[in-house]
C-alpha positions in Angstrom: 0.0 0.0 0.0 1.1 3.4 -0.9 -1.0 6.8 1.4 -0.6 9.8 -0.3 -2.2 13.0 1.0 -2.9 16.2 -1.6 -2.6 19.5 0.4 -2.2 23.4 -0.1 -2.2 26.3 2.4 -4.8 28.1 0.0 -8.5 26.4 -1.7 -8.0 26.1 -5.4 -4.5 24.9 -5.5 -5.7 21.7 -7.6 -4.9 19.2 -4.7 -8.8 17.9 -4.4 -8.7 17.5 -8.3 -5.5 16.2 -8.4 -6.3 13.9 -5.7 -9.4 12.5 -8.2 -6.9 11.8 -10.9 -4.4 10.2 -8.8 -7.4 7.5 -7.8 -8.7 7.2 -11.6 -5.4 6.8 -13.1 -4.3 4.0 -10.5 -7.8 2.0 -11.3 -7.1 2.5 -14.8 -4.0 0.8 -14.3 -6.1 -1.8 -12.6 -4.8 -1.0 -9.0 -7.3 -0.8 -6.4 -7.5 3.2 -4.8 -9.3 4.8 -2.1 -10.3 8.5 -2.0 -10.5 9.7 1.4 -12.8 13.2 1.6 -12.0 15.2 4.3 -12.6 18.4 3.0 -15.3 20.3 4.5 -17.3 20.5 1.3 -20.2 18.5 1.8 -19.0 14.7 -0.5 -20.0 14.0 -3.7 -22.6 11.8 -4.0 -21.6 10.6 -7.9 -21.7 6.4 -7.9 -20.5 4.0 -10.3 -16.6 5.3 -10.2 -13.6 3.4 -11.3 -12.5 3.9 -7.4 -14.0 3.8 -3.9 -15.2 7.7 -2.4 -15.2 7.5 1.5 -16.7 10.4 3.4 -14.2 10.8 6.0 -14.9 14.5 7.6 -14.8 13.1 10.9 -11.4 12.3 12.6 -12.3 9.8 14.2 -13.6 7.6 11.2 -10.5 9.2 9.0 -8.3 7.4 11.5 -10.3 4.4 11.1 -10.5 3.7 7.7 -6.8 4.6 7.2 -6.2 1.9 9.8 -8.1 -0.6 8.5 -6.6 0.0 4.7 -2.9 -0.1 6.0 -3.6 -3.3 7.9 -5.2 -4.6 4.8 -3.7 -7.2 2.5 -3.6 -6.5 -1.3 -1.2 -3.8 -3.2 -3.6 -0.7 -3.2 -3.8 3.7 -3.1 -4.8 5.3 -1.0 -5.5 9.1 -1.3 -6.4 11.7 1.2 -7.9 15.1 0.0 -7.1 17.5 2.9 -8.8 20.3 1.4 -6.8 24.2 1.2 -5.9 26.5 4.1 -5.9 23.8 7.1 -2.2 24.0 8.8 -2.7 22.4 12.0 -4.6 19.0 10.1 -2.1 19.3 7.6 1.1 18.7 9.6 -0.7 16.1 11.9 -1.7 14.4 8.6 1.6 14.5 7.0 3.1 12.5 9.4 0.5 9.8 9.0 1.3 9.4 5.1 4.3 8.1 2.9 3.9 11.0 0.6 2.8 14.6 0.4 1.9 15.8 -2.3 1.4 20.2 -3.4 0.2 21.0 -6.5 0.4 24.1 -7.7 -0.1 27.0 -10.3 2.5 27.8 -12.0 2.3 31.7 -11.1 5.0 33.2 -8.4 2.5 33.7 -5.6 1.1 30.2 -5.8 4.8 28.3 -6.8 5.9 31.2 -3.4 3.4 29.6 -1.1 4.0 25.7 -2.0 7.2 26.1 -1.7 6.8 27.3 1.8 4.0 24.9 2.4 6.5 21.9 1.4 9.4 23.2 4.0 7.2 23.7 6.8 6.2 19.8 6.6 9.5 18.2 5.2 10.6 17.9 8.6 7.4 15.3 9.3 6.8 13.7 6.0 7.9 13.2 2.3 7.1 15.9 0.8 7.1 17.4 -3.1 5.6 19.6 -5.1 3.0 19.2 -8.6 3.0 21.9 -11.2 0.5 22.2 -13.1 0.9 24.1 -16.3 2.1 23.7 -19.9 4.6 21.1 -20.6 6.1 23.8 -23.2 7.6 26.5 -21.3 8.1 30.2 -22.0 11.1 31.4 -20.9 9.1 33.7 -17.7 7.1 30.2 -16.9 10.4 28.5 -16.5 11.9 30.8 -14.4 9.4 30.8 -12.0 8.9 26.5 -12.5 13.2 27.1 -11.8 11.9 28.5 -7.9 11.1 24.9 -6.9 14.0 23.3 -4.8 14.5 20.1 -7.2 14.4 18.0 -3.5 10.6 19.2 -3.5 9.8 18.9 -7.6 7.3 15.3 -7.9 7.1 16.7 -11.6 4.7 18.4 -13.6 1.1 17.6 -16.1 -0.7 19.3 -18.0 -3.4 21.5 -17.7 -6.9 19.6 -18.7 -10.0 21.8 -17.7 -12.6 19.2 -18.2 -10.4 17.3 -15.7 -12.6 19.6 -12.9 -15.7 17.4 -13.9 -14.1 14.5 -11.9 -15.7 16.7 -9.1 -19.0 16.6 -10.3 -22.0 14.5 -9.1 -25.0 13.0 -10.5 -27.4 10.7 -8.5 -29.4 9.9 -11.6 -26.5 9.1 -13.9 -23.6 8.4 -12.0 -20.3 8.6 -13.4 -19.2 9.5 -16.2 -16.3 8.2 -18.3 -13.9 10.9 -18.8 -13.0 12.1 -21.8 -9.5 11.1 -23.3 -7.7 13.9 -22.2 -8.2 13.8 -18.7 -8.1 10.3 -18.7 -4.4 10.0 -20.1 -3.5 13.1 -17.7 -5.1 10.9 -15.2 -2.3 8.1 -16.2 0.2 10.9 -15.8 -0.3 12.1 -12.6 -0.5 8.4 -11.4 3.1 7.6 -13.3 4.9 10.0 -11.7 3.5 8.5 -8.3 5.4 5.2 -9.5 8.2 6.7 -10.4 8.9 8.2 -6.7 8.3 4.8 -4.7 9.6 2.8 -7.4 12.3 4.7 -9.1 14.2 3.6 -12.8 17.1 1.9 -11.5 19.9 3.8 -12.9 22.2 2.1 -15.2 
């Protein structure tokens, strides 16, 4: 089992939809995953996804359910959404994890405030850091992408805006398969996650 838990001192950072496509891409690479909700958002309500949605608001249950999966059998993901602007549940998560994950903008305030998010919990957890922009960069966009200590860089995907419909619901329909696009960024985010806890052996 590998915990990961998607986190940002501000709302809107991308961690809850990044969280989404870290689950989708590990079921479409036919590895069980487990979103945990813990936002304060009320949960979505959408049925029929690719991976289990657990509405784990309370603590209490949070610990629970995290227990029970680590003391499960069976290689699986589990993901925690931790929601935007939450320090004190942050750093007691982060040491719960084997990975923290930031995603962020790829505009100096955001890229400032990751970067400062990621060394106030390296001390507790793994931590690094997801841009989210074009995978062609201008030579302004790389300078700020060049701001990121490379100890806290995960990597970066591209920027699919039909991915945000991974956070819709429907209790009529239920889920809807994504469109290509945010299914293969889906596949990207989750290959990066592969790559840190099982890097290329160097040659």
């Amino acid at each position: 089992m590998n915990s990961i838990a998607f986190m940002g001192l501000k709302g809107g950072n991308g961690a809850t939809t990044s969280a989404h496509l870290a689950c989708l891409g590990s079921a479409w690479s036919h590895r069980p995953a487990y979103f945990l909700h813990t936002d304060l958002r009320e949960p979505l309500e959408a049925v029929q996804r690719p991976y289990k949605y657990i509405d784990a608001r309370d603590q209490d249950y949070l610990i629970n359910a995290f227990n029970k999966l680590s003391d499960s059998s069976g290689d699986h993901l589990v993901v925690i959404d931790s929601g935007g602007n939450r320090p004190k549940f942050d750093a007691w998560l982060s040491e719960a994890v084997d990975l923290v994950i930031i995603p962020t903008d790829l505009d100096p305030e955001s890229v400032k405030l990751a970067v400062k998010h990621a060394n106030d919990l390296s001390s507790k957890s793994d931590v690094k850091i997801l841009v989210r922009c074009p995978l062609r960069l201008g030579k302004d966009d790389q300078r700020i992408y060049d701001r990121i200590p490379s100890e806290f860089l995960l990597g970066r995907v591209d920027v699919v805006k039909a991915s945000r419909s991974l956070k819709d619901d429907d209790d009529e329909t239920g889920f809807q398969t994504p469109t290509s696009k945010v299914n293969n960024l889906a596949r990207s985010v989750y290959r990066l996650l592969v790559d840190h806890f099982n890097p290329p052996i160097k040659l």
